[in-house]
Structures are given as structure tokens and as C-alpha cells.
C-alpha positions in Angstrom: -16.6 -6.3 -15.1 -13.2 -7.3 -16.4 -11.9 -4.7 -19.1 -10.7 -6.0 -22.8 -7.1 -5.0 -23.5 -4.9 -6.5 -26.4 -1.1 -7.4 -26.8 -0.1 -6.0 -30.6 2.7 -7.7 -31.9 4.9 -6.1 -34.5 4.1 -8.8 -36.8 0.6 -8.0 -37.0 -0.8 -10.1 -34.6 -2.3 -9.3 -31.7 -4.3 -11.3 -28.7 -7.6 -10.7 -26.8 -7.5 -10.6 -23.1 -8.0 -8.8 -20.3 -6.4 -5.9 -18.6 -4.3 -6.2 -15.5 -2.2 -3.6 -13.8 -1.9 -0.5 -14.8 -3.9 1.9 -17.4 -0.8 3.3 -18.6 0.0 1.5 -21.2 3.2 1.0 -23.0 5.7 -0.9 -25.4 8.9 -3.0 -25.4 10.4 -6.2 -26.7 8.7 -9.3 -25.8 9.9 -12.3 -24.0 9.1 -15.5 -22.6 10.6 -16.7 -19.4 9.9 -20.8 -18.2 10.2 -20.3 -14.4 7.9 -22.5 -12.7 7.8 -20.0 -9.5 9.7 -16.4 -8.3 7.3 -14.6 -10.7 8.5 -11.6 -7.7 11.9 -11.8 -8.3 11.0 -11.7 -11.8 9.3 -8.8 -11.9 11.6 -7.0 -9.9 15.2 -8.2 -11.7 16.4 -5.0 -13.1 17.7 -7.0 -16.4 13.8 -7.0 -17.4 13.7 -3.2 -17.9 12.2 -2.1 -21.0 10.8 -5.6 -21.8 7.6 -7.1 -21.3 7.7 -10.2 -19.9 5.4 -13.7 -21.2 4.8 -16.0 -18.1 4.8 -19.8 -19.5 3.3 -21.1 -17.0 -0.5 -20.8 -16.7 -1.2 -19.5 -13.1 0.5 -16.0 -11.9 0.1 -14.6 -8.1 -1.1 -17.7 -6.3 1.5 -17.5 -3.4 1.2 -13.2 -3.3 3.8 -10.6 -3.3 5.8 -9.8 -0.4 7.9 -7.2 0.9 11.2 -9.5 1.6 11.5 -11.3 -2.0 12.1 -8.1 -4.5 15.4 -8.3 -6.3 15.5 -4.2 -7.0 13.3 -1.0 -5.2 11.1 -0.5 -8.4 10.4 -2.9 -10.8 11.5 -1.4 -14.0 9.7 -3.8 -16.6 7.4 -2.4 -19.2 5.0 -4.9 -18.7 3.6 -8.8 -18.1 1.8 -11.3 -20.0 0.2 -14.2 -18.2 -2.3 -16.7 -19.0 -4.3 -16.8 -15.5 -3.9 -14.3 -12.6 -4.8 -15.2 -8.9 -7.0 -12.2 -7.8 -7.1 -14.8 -3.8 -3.4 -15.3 -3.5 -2.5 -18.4 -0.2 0.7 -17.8 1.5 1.1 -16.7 5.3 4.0 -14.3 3.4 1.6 -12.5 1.3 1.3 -9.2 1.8 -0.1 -7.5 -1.3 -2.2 -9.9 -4.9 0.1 -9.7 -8.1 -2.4 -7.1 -9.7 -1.8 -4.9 -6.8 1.5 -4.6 -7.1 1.3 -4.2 -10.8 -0.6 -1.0 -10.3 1.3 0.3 -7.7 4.4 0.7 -10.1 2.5 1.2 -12.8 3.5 -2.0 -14.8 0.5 -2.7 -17.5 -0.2 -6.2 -17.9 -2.7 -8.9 -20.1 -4.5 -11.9 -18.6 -6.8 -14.3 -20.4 -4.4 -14.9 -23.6 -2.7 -18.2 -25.0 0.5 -17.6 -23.9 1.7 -20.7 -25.5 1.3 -19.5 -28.7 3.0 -16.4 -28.0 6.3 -18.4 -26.7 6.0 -20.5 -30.0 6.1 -17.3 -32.4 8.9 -15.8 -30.5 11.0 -19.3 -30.5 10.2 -19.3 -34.5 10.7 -15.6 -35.1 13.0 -14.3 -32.5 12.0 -11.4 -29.7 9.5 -8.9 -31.4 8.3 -5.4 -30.4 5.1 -5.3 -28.7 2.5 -3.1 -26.9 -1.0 -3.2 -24.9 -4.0 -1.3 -25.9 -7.4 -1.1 -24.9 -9.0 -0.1 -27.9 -9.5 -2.6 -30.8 -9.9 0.4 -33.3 -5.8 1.5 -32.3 -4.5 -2.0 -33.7 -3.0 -1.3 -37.0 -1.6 2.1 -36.2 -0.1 0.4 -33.4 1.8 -2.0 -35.8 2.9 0.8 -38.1 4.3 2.7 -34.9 5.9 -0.5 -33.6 7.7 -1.4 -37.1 9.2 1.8 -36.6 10.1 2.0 -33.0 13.6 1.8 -32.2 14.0 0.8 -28.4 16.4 2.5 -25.9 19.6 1.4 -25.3 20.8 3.0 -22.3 19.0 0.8 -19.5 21.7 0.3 -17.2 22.1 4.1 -17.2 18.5 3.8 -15.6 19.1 1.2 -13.4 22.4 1.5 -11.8 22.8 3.4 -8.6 23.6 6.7 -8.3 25.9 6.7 -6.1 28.1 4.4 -3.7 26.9 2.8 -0.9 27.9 -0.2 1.6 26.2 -3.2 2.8 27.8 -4.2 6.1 30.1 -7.4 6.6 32.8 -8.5 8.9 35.2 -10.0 6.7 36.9 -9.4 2.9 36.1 -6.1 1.2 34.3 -6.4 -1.8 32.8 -3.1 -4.8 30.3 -4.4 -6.8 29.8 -2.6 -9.8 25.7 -2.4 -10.0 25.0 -2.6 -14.0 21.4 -3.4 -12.7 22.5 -5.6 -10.1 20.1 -8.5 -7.9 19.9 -8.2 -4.4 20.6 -11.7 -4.0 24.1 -10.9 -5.1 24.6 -8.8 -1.8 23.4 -11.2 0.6 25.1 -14.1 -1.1 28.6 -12.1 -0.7 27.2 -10.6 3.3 26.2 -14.0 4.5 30.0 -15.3 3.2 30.8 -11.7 5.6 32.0 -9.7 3.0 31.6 -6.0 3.8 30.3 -5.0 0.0 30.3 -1.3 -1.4 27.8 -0.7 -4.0 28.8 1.6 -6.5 27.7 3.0 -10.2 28.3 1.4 -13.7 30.7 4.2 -14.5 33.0 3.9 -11.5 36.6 3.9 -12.7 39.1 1.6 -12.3 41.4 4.4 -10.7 38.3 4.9 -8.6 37.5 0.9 -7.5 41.5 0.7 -7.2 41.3 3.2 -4.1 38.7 1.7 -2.0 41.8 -0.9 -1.6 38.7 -4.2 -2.1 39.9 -7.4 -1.8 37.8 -8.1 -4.9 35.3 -6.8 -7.5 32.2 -8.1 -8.8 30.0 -7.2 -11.7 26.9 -7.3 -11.3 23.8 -8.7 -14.0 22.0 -6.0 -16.0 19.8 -5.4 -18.6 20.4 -4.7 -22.7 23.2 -4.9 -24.8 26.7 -5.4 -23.6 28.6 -3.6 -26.3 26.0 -0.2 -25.6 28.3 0.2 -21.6 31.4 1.4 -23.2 32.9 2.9 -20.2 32.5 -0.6 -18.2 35.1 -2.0 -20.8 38.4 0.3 -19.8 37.2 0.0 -16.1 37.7 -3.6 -16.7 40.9 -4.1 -18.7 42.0 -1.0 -15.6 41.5 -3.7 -12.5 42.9 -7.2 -14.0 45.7 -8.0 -12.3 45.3 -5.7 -9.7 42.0 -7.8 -7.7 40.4 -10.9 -7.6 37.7 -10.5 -10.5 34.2 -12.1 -10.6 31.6 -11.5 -13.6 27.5 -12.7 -13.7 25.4 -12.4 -16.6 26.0 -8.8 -18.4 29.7 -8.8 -16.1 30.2 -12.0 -18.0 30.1 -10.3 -21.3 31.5 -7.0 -20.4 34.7 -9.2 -19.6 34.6 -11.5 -22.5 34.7 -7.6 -24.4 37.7 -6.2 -22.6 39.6 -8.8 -23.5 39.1 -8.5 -27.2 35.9 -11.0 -28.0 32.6 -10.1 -29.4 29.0 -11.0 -28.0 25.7 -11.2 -30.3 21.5 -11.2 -30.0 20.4 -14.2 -29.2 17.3 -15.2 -31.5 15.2 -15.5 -28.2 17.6 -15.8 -24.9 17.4 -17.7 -21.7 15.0 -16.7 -19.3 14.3 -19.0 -17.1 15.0 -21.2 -14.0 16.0 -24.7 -15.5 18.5 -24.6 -17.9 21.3 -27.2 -17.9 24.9 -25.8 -17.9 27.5 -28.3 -18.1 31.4 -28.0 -16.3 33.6 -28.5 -18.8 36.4 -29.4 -16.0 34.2 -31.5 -13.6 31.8 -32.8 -16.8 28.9 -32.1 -14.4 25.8 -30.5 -15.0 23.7 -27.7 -13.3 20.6 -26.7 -13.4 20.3 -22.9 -14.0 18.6 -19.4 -13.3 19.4 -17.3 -16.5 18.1 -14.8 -17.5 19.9 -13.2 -21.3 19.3 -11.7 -24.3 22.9 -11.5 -25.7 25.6 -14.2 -25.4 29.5 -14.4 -26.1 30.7 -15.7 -29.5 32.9 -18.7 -29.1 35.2 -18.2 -32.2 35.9 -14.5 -31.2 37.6 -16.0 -28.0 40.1 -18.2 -29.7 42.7 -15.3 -29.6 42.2 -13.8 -26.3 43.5 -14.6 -23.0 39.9 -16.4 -21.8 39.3 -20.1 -21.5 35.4 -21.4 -21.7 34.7 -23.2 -18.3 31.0 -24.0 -18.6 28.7 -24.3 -21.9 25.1 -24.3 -22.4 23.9 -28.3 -22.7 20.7 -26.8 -24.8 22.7 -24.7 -27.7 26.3 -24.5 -26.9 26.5 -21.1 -26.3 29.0 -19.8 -23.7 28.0 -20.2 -20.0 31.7 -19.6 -17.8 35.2 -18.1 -18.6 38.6 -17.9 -16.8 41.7 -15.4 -17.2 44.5 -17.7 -18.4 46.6 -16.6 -16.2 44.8 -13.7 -13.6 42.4 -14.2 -10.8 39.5 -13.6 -12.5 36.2 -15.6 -14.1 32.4 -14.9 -14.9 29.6 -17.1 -15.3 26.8 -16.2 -18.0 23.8 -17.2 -15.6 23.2 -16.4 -12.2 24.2 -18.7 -9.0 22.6 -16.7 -6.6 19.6 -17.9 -8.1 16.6 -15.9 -7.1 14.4 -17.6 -8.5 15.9 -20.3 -9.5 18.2 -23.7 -8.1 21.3 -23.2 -5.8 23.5 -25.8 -7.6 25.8 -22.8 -8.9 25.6 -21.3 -5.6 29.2 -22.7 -4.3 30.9 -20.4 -7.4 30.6 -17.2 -4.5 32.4 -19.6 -2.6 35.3 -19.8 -4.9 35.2 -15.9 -5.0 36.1 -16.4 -1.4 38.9 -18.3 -2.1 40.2 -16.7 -4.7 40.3 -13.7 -2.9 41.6 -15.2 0.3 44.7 -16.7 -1.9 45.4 -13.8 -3.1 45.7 -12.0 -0.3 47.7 -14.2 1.1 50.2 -13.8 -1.7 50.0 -10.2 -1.4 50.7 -10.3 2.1 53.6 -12.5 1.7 55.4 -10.6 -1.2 55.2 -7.2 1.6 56.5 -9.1 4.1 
């Protein structure tokens, strides 16, 4: 027989479903995300951590889990929120069902509620705190703790690696600095040959400087850009010095060392389809984004960044470019995962611009 849990909203609400996962229940900040598929990449994308997640669309788990799709080791979400769950997952990949997997990292989850309704109050209201509990009785103390709650803000501490470590290539050297990073990052830079060391969010620019890469990457990650203070001098340390490519939290950490200012979004961009235009080309891509913070566009007017790409749904800030270094950052992510590969070609220009340089460098020793 299927168990009753509830979803308590800080608000005072709270929705009647049933559980899914695991028994240990917890609390975070709600989202929504509007990906039509990748719900295991979802899961598993480090920049979820602390949050519980809101599936928009109705049916969760139909194609399985796998072992070859997860974007990090452990899924560090607090927990999901789904309308339907697939208990008979079809796919010849499918190794484990969604609830499975749930309980095997201990992820708490809801099935059974209007999920619409839940992405409507959070569009109207902004991200609220939230919890799961299995007794009706627990409700309004629940609210009362949740009004009070004040949620971590250390989760790249959590979710960065502990120490350095290399993913094999054959070609140019690249550190990515792991603020929570996406596999899909590594194999986008190893099938383009790079040789990519892996190393933590507090890695110094003396540090990166002496592993002599032909570039460096920063990775996506999860909470509030202005909470990694140490990522910003690491930062300002390596312009100039190497090629310089940001995604997501990267993108804001290098608005900030260069002197802008970055804000909560009411409700963020989660999601797999959302339109970014080119401000160069005037073309537009379809997106995988996946943000609770963006880049203030009037606190860039006197720095030395140029916007490359905004947001076709609310103008905020999607791309930047040094004026005058080697170095840009995109606010969503073009190795996808899930998500379309129309941005995928910016890894190539990471190629390029590290090639050019390079060749530059090697041309000034000569």
C-alpha cells in the first residue's frame, strides 16, 4: 500500500501525495525545472544541492536510470517532486527504476501531487523553503520551523573535489576548477583531446599558473556566487596569463572579479529549452540552464566585460567577453546534459582560443 507523505511549503501550504525514495526526510528551497527528458542528469547535477527539485512534466522514470548518464558520483539534492513515477521503466539502458535510485542515496521524494500548481506559486512568489513529512499532525510546526530556517551557503565547499586529479587526453592542457562541476564538461573538453586536470574551488592562481595549462575552465556549481570569495582573486590572478572559459556559476564568478554585481533571480532557469540569442550573429539557441542567480547588466557598464549573448525570455545576461584578454563565459551550459547541442561549438572556440594563443606565445620566445 502506497504511504501518504506531504510537501510543506513555507507559505503554509502544503500538498497530499505519496512517498517516494527515501524515509529520511528533509528540507531545502524549491524549484521547478521544464526539461522534457534527462531527469538522471538532473538528479545528479551538483548545482541542485540543497534544493528540492519540482519535475513539470507529468511522468518521471519511464526510460530508467543507468550507470553511464550521471553528471556527479552522488547526487547531492535534498529531494524531488513529480507528478507520476514509473515503478516499470522501458529502455534496454535501464539498469536500476527512479525510486530505486532515490533510496539508494537517500534522496526523499513526493509523487501523486499537482505539480502545476506548485510551478505557478513559485513563478508568482519566487523560490520558497520547503520540506516532506509523513505525518499530517507535523504541518504547522513545520511552517513555523521553515519561516525560520536559514539555508547553507557553503555548497560548493560540499561538492568540489578534494583534491586534483586528471582525465586523460592527447592534446592541449587544460585545469578545470570544479565549483560543482558536470561530467559532461570533461568529455566535451577529452573528446576535443584535451588532457584536463580536475582540481578544488580553492586552487590558487599561483597554484593553476604552475601546472603551465594551456587554459582554464570553470566549472557550473550550485548557490550564490558572491558566498566563493576565494574563486574571485584566483580569477583576477590568471587573466592575462591563459586562455579563460566560464559556464554557469564560472560565468558569474568572472562577471565578479571584474568589478560587477550578480542578484537572486525571483525563480531561475532550470530547464532544457530556453532561447538565448547572439548578440553578434543575432541568432538564437535553444538552451540547457540551469540558475538561481544572474549578472546585473548596469553593474557591467564600467568594467572591462562586453555582453555577447542575452536571455530572449527576460533579458538577463547569458555570455560575456574580456575586452581585450582571451577570456569569455556563458551563463547556461553548452555541454548540455540534458539539454540541446546548439551551444556545443562554444568548447570549440575554447580550442581556438587556446590554440591562438599559443601560437603567439610561441612566437614571442622564438
Amino acid at each position: 500500500m502506497l504511504k501518504q507523505r506531504y510537501l510543506v511549503l513555507e507559505d503554509g501550504s502544503y500538498y497530499e501525495g505519496y512517498a517516494i525514495g527515501s524515509d529520511n526526510l528533509t528540507l531545502g528551497e524549491i524549484v521547478f525545472n521544464t526539461a522534457m527528458t534527462g531527469y538522471q542528469e538532473t538528479i545528479s547535477d551538483p548545482s541542485y544541492t540543497g534544493q528540492i527539485i519540482t519535475f513539470t512534466y507529468p511522468l518521471i522514470g519511464n526510460y530508467g536510470i543507468n550507470r553511464d548518464d550521471f553528471e556527479s558520483l552522488v547526487p547531492t539534492l535534498n529531494g524531488v517532486v513529480v507528478k507520476e513515477v514509473s515503478s516499470q521503466p522501458s529502455n534496454f539502458r535501464k539498469q536500476k527504476t527512479f525510486d530505486e535510485v532515490l533510496v539508494e542515496y537517500d534522496i526523499p521524494g513526493i509523487s501523486g501531487v499537482d505539480t502545476r500548481s506548485i510551478t505557478r506559486k513559485i513563478r508568482k512568489h519566487g523560490v520558497l523553503k520547503a520540506a516532506f513529512t509523513d505525518n499530517k499532525a507535523d504541518i504547522e510546526q513545520i511552517v513555523t520551523q521553515l519561516k525560520t530556517k536559514e539555508l547553507p551557503r557553503n555548497e560548493v565547499t560540499t561538492v568540489s573535489t578534494k583534491s586534483p586529479y586528471v582525465s586523460t587526453g592527447y592534446g592541449l592542457s587544460v585545469v578545470l576548477v570544479d565549483f560543482g562541476k558536470k561530467q559532461n564538461i570533461v568529455r566535451e573538453l577529452n573528446a576535443r583531446g584535451c588532457n584536463v586536470t580536475v582540481v578544488p574551488y580553492d586552487t590558487t592562481a599561483e597554484e593553476i599558473i604552475r601546472m603551465s595549462p594551456d587554459g582554464v575552465m570553470l566549472s557550473n556549481g550550485p548557490g550564490d556566487p558572491e558566498a566563493v570569495e576565494t574563486a574571485v582573486e584566483m580569477i583576477q590572478g590568471i587573466l592575462g596569463q591563459v586562455p579563460f572559459f566560464g559556464i554557469c556559476l564560472g560565468h558569474q564568478l568572472f562577471a565578479l572579479a571584474q568589478g560587477a554585481t550578480s542578484f537572486k533571480m525571483k525563480f531561475g532557469h532550470r530547464g532544457a529549452n530556453h532561447p538565448v540569442k547572439d548578440l553578434k550573429t543575432g541568432k538564437i539557441a535553444l538552451t540547457s540552464q540551469n540558475h538561481g542567480y544572474a549578472i546585473d547588466k548596469d553593474s557591467l557598464i564600467n568594467t572591462d566585460l562586453e555582453i555577447t549573448h542575452i536571455a530572449i525570455n527576460d533579458g538577463t545576461v547569458e555570455g560575456l567577453k574580456h575586452k581585450s584578454l582571451p577570456a569569455f563565459s556563458v551563463q547556461y551550459h553548452p555541454e548540455a546534459c540534458p539539454g540541446p547541442s546548439d551551444s556545443n561549438y562554444l568548447f570549440d572556440e575554447f580550442i581556438d582560443m587556446m590554440n591562438e594563443y599559443k601560437s603567439k606565445e610561441c612566437t614571442i620566445n622564438a
